[in-house]
C-alpha positions as CSV (number, residue, x, y, z in Angstrom):
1,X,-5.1,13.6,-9.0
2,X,-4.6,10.6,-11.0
3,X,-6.2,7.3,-9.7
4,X,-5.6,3.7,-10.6
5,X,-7.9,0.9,-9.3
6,X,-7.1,-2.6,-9.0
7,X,-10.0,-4.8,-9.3
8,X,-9.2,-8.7,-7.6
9,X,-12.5,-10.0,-8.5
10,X,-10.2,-13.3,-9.8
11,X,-7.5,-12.6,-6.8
12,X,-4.1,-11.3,-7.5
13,X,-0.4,-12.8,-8.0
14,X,2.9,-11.1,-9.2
15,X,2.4,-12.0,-12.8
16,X,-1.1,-11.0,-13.2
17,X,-0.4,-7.1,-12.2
18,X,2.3,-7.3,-14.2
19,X,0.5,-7.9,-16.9
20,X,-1.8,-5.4,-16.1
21,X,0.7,-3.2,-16.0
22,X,1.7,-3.6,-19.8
23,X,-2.0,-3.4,-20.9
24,X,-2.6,-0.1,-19.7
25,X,0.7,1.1,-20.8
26,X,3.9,0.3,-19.2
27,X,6.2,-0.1,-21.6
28,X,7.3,-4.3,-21.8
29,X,11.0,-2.7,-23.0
30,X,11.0,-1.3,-19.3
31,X,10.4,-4.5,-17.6
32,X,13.3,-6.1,-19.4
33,X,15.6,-3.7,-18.6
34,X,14.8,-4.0,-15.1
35,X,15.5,-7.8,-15.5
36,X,18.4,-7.1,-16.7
37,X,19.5,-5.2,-14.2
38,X,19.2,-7.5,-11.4
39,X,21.4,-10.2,-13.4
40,X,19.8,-13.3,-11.7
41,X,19.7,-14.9,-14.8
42,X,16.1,-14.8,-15.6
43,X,14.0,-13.8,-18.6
44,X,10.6,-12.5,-19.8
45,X,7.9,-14.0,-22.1
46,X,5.6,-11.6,-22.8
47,X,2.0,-12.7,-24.6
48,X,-1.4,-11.7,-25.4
49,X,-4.0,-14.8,-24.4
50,X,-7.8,-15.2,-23.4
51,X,-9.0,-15.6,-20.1
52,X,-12.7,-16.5,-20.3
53,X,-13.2,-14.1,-23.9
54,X,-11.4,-11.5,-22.2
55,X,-7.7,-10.7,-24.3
56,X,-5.4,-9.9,-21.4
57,X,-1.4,-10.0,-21.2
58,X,0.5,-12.6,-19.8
59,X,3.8,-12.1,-18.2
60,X,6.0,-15.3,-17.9
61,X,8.9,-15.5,-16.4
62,X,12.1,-18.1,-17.2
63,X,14.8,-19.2,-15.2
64,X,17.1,-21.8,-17.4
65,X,14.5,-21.9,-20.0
66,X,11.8,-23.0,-18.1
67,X,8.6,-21.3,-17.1
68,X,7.0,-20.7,-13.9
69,X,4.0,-23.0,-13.0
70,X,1.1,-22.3,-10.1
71,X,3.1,-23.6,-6.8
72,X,0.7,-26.7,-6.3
73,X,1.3,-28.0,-9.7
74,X,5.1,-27.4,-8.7
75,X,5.1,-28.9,-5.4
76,X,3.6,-32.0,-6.7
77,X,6.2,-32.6,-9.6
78,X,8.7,-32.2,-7.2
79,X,7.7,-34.3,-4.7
80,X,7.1,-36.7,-7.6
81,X,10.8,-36.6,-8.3
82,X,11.7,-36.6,-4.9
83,X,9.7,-40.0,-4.6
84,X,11.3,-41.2,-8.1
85,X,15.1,-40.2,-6.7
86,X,14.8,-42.6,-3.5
87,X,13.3,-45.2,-5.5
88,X,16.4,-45.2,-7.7
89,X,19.0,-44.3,-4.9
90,X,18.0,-46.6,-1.8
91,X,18.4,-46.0,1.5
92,X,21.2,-42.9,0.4
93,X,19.0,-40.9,-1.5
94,X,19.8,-37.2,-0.2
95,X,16.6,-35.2,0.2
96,X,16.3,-31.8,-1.9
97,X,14.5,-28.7,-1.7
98,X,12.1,-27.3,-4.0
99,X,12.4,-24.3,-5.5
100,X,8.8,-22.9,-6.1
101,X,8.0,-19.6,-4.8
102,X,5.7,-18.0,-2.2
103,X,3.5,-16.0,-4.4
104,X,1.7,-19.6,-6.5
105,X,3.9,-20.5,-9.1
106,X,7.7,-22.4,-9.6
107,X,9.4,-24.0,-12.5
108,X,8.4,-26.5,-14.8
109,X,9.0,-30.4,-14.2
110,X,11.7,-30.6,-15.7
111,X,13.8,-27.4,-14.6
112,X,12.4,-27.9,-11.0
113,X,14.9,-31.2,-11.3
114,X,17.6,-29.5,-12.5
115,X,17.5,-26.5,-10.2
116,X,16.6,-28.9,-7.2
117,X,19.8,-30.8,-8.0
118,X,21.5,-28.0,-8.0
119,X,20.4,-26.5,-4.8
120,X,20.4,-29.3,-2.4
121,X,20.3,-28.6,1.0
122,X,20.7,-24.5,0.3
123,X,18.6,-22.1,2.5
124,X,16.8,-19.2,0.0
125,X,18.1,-15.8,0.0
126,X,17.6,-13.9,3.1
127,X,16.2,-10.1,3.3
128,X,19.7,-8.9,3.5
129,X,21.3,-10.6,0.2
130,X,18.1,-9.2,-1.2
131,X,18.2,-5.5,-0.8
132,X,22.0,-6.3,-2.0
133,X,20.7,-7.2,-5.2
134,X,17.9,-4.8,-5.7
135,X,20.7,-1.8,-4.4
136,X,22.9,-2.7,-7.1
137,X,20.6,-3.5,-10.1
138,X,20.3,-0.2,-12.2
139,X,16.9,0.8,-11.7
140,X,15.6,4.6,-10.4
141,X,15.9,4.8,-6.7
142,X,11.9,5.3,-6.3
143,X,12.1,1.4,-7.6
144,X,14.6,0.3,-5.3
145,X,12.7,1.7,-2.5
146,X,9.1,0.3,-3.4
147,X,10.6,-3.4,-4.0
148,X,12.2,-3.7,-0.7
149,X,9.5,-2.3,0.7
150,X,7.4,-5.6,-0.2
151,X,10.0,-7.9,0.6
152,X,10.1,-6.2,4.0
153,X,6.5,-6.9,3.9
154,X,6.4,-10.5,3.2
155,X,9.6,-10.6,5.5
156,X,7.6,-9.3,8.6
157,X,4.8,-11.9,7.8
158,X,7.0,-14.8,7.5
159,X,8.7,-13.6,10.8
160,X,5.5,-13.2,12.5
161,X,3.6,-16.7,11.7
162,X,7.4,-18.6,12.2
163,X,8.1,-16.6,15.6
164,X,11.4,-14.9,14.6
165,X,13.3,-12.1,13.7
166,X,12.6,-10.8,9.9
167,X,16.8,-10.6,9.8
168,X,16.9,-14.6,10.3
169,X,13.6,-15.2,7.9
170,X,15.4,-16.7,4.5
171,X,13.0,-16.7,1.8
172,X,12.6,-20.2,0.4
173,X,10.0,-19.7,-2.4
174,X,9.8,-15.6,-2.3
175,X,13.6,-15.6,-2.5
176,X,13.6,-17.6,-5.9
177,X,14.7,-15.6,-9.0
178,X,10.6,-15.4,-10.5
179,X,9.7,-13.8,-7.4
180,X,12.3,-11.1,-7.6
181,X,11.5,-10.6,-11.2
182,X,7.7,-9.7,-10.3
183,X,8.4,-7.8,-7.4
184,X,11.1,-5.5,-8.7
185,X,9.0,-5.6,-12.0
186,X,5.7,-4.6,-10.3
187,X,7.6,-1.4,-8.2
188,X,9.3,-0.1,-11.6
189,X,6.1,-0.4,-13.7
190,X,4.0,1.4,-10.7
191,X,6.4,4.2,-10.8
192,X,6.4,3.9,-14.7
193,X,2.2,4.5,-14.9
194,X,2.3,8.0,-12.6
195,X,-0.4,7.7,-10.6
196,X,-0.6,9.7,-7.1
197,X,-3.3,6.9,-5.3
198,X,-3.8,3.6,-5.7
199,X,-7.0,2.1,-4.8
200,X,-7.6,-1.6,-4.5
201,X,-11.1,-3.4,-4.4
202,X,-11.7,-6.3,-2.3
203,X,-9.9,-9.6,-2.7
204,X,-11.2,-12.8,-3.9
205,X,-9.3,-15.4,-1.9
206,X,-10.4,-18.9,-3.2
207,X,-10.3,-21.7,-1.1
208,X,-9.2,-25.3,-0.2
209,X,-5.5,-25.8,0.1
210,X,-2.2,-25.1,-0.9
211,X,1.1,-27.5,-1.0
212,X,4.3,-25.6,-0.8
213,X,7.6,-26.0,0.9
214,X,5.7,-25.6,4.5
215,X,3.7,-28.5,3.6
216,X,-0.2,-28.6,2.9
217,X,-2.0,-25.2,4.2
218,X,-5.2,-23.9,4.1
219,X,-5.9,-21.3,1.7
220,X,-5.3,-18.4,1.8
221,X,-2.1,-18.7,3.4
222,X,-0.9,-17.9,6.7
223,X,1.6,-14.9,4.8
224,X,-1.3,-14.0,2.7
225,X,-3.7,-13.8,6.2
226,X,-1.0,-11.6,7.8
227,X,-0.4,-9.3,4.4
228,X,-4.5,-8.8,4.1
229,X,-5.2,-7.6,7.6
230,X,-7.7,-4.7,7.6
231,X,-8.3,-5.6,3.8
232,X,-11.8,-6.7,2.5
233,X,-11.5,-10.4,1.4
234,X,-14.1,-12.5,0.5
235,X,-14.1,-16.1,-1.3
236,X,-16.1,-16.7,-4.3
237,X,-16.0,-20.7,-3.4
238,X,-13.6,-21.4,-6.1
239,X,-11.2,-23.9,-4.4
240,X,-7.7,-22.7,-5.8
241,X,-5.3,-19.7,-4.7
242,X,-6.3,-16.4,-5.9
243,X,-4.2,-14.3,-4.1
244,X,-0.7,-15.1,-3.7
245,X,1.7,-13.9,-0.9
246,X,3.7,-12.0,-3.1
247,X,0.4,-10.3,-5.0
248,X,-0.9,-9.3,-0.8
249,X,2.5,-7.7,-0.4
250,X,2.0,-5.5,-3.7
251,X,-1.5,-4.5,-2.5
252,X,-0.2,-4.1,0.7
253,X,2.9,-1.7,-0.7
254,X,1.0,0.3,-3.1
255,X,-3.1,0.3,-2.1
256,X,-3.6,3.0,0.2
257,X,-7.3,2.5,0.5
258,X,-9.8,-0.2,-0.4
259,X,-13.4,0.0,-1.7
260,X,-15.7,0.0,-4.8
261,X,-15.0,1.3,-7.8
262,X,-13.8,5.0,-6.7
263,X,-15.3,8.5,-9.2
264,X,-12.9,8.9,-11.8
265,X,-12.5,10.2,-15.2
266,X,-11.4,6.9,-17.2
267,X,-8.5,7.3,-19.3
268,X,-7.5,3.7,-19.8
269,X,-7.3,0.1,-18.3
270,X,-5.4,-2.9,-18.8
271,X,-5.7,-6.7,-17.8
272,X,-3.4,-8.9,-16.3
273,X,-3.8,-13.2,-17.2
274,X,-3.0,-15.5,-14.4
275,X,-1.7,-18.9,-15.5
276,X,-4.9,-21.2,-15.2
277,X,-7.8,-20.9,-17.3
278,X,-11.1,-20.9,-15.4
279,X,-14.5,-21.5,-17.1
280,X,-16.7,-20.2,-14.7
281,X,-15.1,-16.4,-15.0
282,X,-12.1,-14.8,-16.4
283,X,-9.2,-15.3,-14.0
284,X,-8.2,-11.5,-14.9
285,X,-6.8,-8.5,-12.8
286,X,-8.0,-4.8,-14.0
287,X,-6.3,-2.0,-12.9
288,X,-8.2,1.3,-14.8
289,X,-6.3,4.5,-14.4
290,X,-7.7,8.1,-14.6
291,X,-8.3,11.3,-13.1
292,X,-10.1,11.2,-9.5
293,X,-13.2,13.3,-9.2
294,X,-11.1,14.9,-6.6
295,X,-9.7,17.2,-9.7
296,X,-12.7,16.9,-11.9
297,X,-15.0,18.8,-9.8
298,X,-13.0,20.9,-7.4
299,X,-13.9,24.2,-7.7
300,X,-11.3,26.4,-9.5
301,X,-8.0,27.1,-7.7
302,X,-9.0,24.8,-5.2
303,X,-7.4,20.9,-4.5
304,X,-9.4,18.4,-2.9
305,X,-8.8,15.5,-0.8
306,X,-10.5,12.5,1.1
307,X,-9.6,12.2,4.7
308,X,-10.9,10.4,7.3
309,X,-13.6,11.5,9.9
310,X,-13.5,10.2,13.6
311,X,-16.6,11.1,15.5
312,X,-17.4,9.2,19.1
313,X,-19.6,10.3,21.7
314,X,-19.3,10.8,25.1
315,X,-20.8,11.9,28.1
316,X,-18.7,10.0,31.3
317,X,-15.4,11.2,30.7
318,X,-13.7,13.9,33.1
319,X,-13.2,17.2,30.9
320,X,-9.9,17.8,32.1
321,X,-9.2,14.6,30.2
322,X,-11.1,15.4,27.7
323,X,-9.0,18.2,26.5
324,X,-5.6,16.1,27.0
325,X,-7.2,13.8,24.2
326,X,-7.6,16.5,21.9
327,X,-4.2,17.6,22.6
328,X,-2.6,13.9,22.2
329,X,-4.7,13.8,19.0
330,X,-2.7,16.6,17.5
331,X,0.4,15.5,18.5
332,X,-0.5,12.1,16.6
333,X,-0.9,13.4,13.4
334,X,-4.6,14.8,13.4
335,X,-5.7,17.8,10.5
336,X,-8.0,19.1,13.1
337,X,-9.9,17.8,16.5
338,X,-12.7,19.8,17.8
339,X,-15.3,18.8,20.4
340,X,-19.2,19.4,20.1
341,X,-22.0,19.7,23.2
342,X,-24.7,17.1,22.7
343,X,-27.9,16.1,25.2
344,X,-27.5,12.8,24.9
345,X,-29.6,9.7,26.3
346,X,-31.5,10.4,29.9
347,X,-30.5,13.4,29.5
348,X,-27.5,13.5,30.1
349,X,-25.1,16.6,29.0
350,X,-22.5,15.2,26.7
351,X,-19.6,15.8,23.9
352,X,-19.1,15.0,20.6
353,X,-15.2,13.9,20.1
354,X,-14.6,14.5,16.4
355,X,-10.9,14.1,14.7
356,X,-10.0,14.5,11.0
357,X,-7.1,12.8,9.8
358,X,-5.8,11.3,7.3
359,X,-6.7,8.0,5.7
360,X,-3.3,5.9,6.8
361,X,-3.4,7.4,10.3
362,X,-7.5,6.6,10.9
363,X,-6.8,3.2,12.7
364,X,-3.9,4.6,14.9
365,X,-5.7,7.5,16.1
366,X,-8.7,5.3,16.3
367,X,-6.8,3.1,18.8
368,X,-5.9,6.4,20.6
369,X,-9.4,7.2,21.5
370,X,-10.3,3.8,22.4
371,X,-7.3,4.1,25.0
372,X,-7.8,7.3,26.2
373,X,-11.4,8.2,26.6
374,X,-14.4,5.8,28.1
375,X,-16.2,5.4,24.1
376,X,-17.2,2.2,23.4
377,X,-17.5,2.9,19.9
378,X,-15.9,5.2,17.0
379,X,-17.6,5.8,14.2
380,X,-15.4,5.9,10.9
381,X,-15.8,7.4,7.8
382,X,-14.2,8.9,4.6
383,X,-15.2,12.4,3.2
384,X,-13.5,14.9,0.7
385,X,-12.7,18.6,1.5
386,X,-11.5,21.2,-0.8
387,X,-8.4,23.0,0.5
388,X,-6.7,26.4,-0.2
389,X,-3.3,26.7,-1.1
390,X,-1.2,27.7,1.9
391,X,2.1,28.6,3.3
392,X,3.4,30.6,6.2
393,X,5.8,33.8,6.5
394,X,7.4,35.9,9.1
395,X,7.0,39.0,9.5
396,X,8.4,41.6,12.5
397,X,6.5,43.5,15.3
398,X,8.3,45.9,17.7
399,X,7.7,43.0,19.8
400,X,9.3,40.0,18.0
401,X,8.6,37.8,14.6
402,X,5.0,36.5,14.1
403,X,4.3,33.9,11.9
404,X,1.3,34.5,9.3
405,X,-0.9,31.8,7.3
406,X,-1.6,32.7,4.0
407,X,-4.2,31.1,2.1
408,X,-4.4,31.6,-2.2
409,X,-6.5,30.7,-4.5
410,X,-5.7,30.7,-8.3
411,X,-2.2,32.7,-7.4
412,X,-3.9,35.4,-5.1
413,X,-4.4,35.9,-1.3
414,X,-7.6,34.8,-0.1
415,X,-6.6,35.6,3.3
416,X,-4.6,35.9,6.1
417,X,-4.4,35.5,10.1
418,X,-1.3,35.6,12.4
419,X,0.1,32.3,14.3
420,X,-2.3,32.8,17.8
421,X,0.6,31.3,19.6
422,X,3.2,33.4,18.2
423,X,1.5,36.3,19.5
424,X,0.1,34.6,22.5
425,X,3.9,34.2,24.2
426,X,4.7,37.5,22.6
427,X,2.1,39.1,24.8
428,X,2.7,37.4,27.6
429,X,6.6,37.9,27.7
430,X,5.9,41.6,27.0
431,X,3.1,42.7,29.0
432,X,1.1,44.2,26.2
433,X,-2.9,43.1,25.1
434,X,-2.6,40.0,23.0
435,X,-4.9,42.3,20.4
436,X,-2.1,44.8,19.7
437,X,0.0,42.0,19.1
438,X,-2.2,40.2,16.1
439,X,-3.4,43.6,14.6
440,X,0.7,45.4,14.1
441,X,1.5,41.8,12.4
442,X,-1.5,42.1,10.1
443,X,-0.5,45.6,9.5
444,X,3.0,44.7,9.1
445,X,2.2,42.3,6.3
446,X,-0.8,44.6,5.0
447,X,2.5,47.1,4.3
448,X,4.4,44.8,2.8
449,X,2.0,43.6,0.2
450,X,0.9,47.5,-0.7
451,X,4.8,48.2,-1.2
452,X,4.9,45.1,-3.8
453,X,2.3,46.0,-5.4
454,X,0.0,43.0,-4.7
């Protein structure tokens, strides 16, 4: 299985992991065809610079010839020019708004003007004229799906720290044409690198405060807040923005797990600049790609996997619901449930509730438990398993078809067992031993594989 890890040891923005991107082999030709598909006039600069003696790429994006800036730099040209336009206007001057963009960065002085002027008293785009856009642009359909997944994302945030519908959000700064341009960027060059998993390491925030079109906020912001729930974060007491709404809602999209630097067989990396210059460290994103260990050390004709293990124990719950919680577990989404007699403190007789699942589904089937049973605490952890191929068949008894599962290794049976409820119902609706049942389906397929040969 091929892995990519995203290290955020300097945060994360739009720009940075696209960058990243590039260095560990996107193509840049890709990214400005995708541009050009979504025909919201913008353009790509694309550049090698240093970020603390580290070469890394730089993605810039233009709108009217003007480059995108970090949003608190923005914010405070434009209000600048606000101040300047009622000075020179009076008591009419007409109040305009900004144009910088969620995810830390806007235009330049001097296009912020221009597009300002041109956008007075406009709302941004809402999440509807957006999937319009990214459903027309010519890019694959896996692309399509990715980016309006992360606008959805940053939608759902916005709706919940404003108190309204996601339909009515309209994006102010995320909306902006740099902000689509790294999104629908970030989802085509993620489906461009291949990998099955991506992992994410824990965030550097930063600190202090943020001025955008909301007004001064504490960083990180609200959006960001919502988008990193259940994420790691930290703050290395650097008092800028490191991760940027739109950066959480890539992470958010793509990262299915989050931890240290995961066992993998390196086959390249890449770096991704942000736009300021720190001296105290490199204000870099690394995303390294290669195969998991998962496929490195499996044993041959095996896959493995990392799920999630469940385990809480209890020894006050009624047994009859005991077993309804291993059933609701299953229903849920659970790879297997099982329960396990302890002696537990005083004495007293007890069971070990364990669940395997898999990683997304640990904190909803979590929840479940905590509902359902009288545990005041469920231990959580992450573990790999080798599996054996498998698929199912039918096959007839003079009874009615019984399902079989087949497991194989390296092409060939390793063995077999007939569905229990298949025959189950088959023996009860028939009034024959369930036995007879399960040994003329195993001798029904036993046949069947001696005629072809296998």
């Amino acid at each position: 299985m091929r892995i990519a890890f995203l290290e955020c040891f300097s945060g994360m923005s739009g720009d940075m992991f696209l960058g990243a991107l590039i260095d560990a082999g996107v193509s840049a030709e890709r990214f400005e065809e995708t541009v050009a598909a979504l025909n919201i006039g913008a353009q790509l600069e694309i550049s090698r610079v240093k970020r603390g003696g580290i070469t890394a790429v730089k993605v810039d994006v233009l709108v009217g010839g003007e480059k995108e800036l970090p949003r608190e730099v923005f914010w405070e040209q434009q209000h600048k020019h606000e101040a300047h336009s009622h000075e020179g206007r009076g008591s009419h001057a007409e109040h305009s708004h900004g144009r910088g963009i969620e995810h830390g960065e806007g235009r330049s002085q001097a296009g912020a003007a221009g597009v300002a002027e041109q956008h007075e008293h406009k709302h941004g785009r809402g999440l509807k004229e957006i999937r319009d856009i990214i459903s027309r642009a010519a890019i694959t359909a896996g692309a399509k799906k990715t980016a309006i997944r992360v606008f959805e994302a940053l939608g759902a945030a916005e709706a919940k720290i404003h108190g309204t519908a996601i339909d009515s959000i309209h994006f102010h700064e995320v909306g902006a044409a740099d902000a689509m341009v790294d999104i629908v960027c970030a989802a085509a060059g993620a489906e461009e690198l291949g990998v099955d998993e991506w992992v994410c390491s824990p965030l550097n925030v930063g600190g202090g405060t943020v001025t955008c079109s909301h007004g001064t906020l504490p960083i990180p912001a609200p959006a960001t807040v919502e988008l990193l729930k259940d994420a790691p974060v930290y703050s290395s007491g650097l008092n800028v923005e490191l991760v940027t709404p739109t950066g959480a809602a890539i992470v958010k999209t793509l990262a299915t797990r989050f931890g240290a630097f995961p066992e993998m067989q390196i086959e390249k990396s890449g770096y991704g600049a942000g736009t300021r210059d720190f001296s105290a460290h490199p204000n870099v994103v690394r995303l390294t790609m290669g195969e998991a260990r998962s496929v490195v050390t499996a044993p041959h004709g095996t896959k493995e996997e990392t799920i999630t293990v469940l385990e809480a124990n209890i020894d006050d719950l009624n047994p009859q619901v005991f077993a309804y919680v291993m059933e609701k577990l299953f229903e849920e989404g659970a790879l297997d449930v099982f329960g396990t007699h302890l002696q537990m403190k005083k004495n007293r007789p007890g069971m070990l509730l364990t669940a395997l699942c898999r990683n997304e589904d640990a904190a909803r089937l979590a929840q479940l438990i905590f509902a359902e049973t009288t545990t005041l605490g469920v231990r959580r952890r992450e573990e790999l398993r080798h599996i054996l191929g498998r698929e199912s068949i039918t096959v007839p008894t003079r009874w009615g078809d019984v399902r079989l599962k087949i497991a194989s290794m390296n092409g060939a049976i390793a063995n077999y067992a007939p569905e229990y409820e298949d025959c189950r119902r088959i023996a009860s609706e028939h009034h024959v031993p369930l036995k007879n049942v399960m040994q003329e389906a195993m001798q029904t397929f036993a046949a069947v594989r001696e005629k072809q040969g296998r």
